[in-house]
C-alpha positions as CSV (number, residue, x, y, z in Angstrom):
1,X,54.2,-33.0,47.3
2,X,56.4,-30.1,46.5
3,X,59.2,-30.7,43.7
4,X,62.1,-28.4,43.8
5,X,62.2,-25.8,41.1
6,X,64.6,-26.4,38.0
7,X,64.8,-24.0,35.6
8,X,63.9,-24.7,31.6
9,X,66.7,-23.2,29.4
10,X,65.9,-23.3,25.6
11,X,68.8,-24.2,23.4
12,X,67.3,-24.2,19.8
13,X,69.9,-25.7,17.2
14,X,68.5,-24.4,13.9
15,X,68.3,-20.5,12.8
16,X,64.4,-22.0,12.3
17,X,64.4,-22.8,16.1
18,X,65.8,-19.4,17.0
19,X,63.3,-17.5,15.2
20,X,60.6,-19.4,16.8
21,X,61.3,-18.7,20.3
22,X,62.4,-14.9,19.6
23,X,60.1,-11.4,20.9
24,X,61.5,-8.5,19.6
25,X,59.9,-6.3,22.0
26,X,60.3,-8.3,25.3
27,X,63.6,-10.5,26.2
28,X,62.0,-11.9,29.7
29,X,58.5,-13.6,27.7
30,X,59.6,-17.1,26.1
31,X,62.2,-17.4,29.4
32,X,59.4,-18.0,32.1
33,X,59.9,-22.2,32.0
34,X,60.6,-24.4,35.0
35,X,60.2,-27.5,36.0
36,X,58.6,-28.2,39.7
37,X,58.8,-25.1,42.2
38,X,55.6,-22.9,42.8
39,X,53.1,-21.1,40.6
40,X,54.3,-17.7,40.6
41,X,50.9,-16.5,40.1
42,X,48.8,-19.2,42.0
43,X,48.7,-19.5,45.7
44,X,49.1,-22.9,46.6
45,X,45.9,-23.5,48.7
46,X,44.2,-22.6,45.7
47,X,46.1,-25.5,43.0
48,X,43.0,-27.6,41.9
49,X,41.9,-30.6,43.6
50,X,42.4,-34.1,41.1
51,X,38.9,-35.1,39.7
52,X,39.8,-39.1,40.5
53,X,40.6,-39.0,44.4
54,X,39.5,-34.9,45.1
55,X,43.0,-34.4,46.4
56,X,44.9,-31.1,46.0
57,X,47.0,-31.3,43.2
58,X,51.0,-30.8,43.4
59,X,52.6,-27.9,40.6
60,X,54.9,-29.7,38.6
61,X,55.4,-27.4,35.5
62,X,55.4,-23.7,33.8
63,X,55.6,-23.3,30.2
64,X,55.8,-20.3,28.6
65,X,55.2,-18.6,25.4
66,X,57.5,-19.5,22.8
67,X,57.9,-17.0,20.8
68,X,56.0,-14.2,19.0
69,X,54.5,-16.6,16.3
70,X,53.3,-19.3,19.3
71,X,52.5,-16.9,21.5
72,X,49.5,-18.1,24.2
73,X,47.1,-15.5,24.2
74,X,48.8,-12.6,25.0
75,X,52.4,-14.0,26.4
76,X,50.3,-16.3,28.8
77,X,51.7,-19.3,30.4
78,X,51.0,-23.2,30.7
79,X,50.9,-24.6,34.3
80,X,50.7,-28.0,35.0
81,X,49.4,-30.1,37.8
82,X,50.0,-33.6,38.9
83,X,48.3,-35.8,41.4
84,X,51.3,-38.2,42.5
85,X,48.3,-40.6,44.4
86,X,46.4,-41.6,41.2
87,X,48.9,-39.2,38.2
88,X,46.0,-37.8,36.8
89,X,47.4,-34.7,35.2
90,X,45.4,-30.6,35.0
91,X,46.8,-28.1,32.7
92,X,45.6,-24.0,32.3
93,X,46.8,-21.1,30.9
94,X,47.6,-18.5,32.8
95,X,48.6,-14.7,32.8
96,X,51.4,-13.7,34.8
């Protein structure tokens, strides 16, 4: 099942919030967050198959970086996979 993409906007609240989420050398890393959508990375023939009923799984979130303090490995990225027949649920880090 494909989910239409929606976009992820943080809105931190605190001056502690905004310095969490902040790169001072790159403005687009810590924006890459969406719900739904396609892997921009991952071809979707190859999303992973759910270990309960083997069917291919549908992309239902990226989560970037946060911020230079939280950063994954390099400014990597968290996708997320659901399988809507049993919800069993695969997450990896990717680079993009």
């Amino acid at each position: 099942m494909k989910i239409p993409k929606v976009k992820l906007v943080p809105m931190p609240e605190t001056e502690e919030e905004k310095q969490a989420i902040s790169y001072t050398w790159n403005k687009e890393i810590g924006t890459r967050h969406f719900l739904g959508g396609e892997s921009e990375d991952i071809n979707n023939t190859d999303y992973p198959r759910c270990e309960s009923c083997k069917n291919q799984m549908s992309f239902y979130a990226q989560i970037d970086s946060i911020g230079e303090k939280y950063d994954l490995a390099d400014c990597m990225v968290i996708h997320t996979f659901i399988c809507f027949d049993c919800f069993t649920v695969h997450s990896r880090l990717a680079q993009i």
